[in-house]
C-alpha positions, 0 to 999 in steps of 0.5 A: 740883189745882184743880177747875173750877166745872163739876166742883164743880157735877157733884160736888153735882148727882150727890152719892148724899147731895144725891140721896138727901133731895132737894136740888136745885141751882138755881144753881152760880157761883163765891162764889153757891150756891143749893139748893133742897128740896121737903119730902116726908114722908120728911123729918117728925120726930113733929110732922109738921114737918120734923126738924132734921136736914133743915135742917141737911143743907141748911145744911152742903150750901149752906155747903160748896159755896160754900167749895168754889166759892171755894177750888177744893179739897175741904173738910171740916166742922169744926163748924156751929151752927144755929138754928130760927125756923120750923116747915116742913110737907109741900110747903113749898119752901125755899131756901139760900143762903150767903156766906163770911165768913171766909177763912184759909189753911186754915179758911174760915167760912161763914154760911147761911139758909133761907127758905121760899117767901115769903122768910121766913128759918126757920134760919141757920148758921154753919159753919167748914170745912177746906181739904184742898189736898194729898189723896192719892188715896183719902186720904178713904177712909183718913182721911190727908192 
């Protein structure tokens, strides 16, 4: 069963993960997905920079929700590899975008970048995710397909 925009946005406006390190959704169309994040102290690693894991959450968030947007499904992260430009501090905003950059039958492959407040990129990815069309209900919960 397809799932409309409204329902994919629904899923990542109200996903306990997205809530729990403080992604915001900015805007939810179809192919154009752009989340947004305020860093808090909670996301410091020992330098008093944001650790890596905040970006990379960010990232995977922005990628898998502009592959979902366009194939209607859900999906699943396959793999992602990331790289760091800048350092983020305590109340840096930053915001992700992403674009597909190829579509197959059942493996999409996603770009995405952070910015900071200015624009500035300071982390791209590439990630490649499965399409998972024929989900029985509470397959997730019980790894099948």
């Amino acid at each position: 069963m397809e799932e409309t925009i409204e329902i994919q946005e629904d899923l990542f406006i109200n996903s306990p993960f997205n809530k729990h390190i403080g992604i915001e959704v900015k805007h939810f169309l179809e192919g154009d997905v752009v989340l947004q994040l305020t860093i808090k102290d909670s996301h410091l690693n020992v330098n008093d920079t944001a650790h890596g894991g905040v970006y990379f959450s960010l990232l995977d968030s922005v990628m898998g929700a502009t592959v979902r947007s366009t194939v209607k499904n859900p999906i699943t992260t396959i793999s992602m590899n990331i790289n760091y430009f800048s350092p983020l501090k305590e109340q840096d905003i930053i915001t992700a975008t992403a674009k597909i950059i190829q579509k197959g039958n059942s493996i999409v492959t996603a770009e995405g970048e952070v910015s900071d407040k200015s624009g500035k990129v300071v982390s791209k990815a590439i990630g490649t995710f499965k399409i998972m069309r024929h989900l029985k209900k509470g397959a997730i919960e019980n790894n099948e397909e």
